[in-house]
N, C-alpha and C positions, 0 to 999 in steps of 0.2 A: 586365767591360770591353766587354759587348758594344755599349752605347748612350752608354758615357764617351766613348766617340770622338766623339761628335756634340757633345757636354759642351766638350774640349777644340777642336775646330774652331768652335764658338760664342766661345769666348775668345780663338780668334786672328781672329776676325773673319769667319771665313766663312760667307755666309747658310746657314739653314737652308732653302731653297731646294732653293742647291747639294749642301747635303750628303743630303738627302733623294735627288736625282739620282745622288749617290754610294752611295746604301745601297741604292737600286733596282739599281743595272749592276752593284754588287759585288759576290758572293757571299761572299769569304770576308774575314776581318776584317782578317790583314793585307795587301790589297789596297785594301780601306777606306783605313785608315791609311796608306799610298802615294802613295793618290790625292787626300784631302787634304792632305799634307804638299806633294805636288807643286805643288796648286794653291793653299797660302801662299806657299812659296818664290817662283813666277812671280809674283806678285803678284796673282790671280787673286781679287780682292774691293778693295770702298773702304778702299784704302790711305789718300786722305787723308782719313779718318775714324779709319783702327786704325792705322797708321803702317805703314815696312817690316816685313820680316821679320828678326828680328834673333834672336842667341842671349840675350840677356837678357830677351826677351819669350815666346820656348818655355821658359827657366826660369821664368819668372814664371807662367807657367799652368800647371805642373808645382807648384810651390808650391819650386822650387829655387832663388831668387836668392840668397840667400846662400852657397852652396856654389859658386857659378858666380862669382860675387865673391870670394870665397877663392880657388877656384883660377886667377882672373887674377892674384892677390899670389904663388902658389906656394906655398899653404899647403897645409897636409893636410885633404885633405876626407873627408869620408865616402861610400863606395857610393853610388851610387843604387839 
């Protein structure tokens, strides 16, 4: 996990730059993860290139959209 973070912060859109900035100030991994989730959520990259920040676009770079689709019907999902 320790270089998937940058993995998943390249598929929500945030430069590898930023996150390079992020893996310098951060020491521990989940502060990593903190601090780019922070800076999707704010909107903190070309949004109008990767859109908002949405829950169906962190399952989608998760490999979860169908399970997140289910449980807006109320179905029975499985764990993540």
């Amino acid at each position: 996990m320790h270089q998937k973070w940058k993995t998943i912060g390249l598929k929500l859109g945030i430069p590898l730059s930023r996150l390079d900035v992020i893996d310098s100030n951060e020491t521990n991994l989940d502060h990593r993860l903190m601090r780019m989730s922070s800076d999707w959520l704010s909107g903190n990259y070309d949004i109008d290139r990767w859109g908002p920040p949405t829950w169906k676009k962190l399952a989608s770079v998760h490999g979860r959209e169908n399970e997140l689709e289910c449980g807006q019907r109320n179905c029975k999902r499985s764990r993540w």
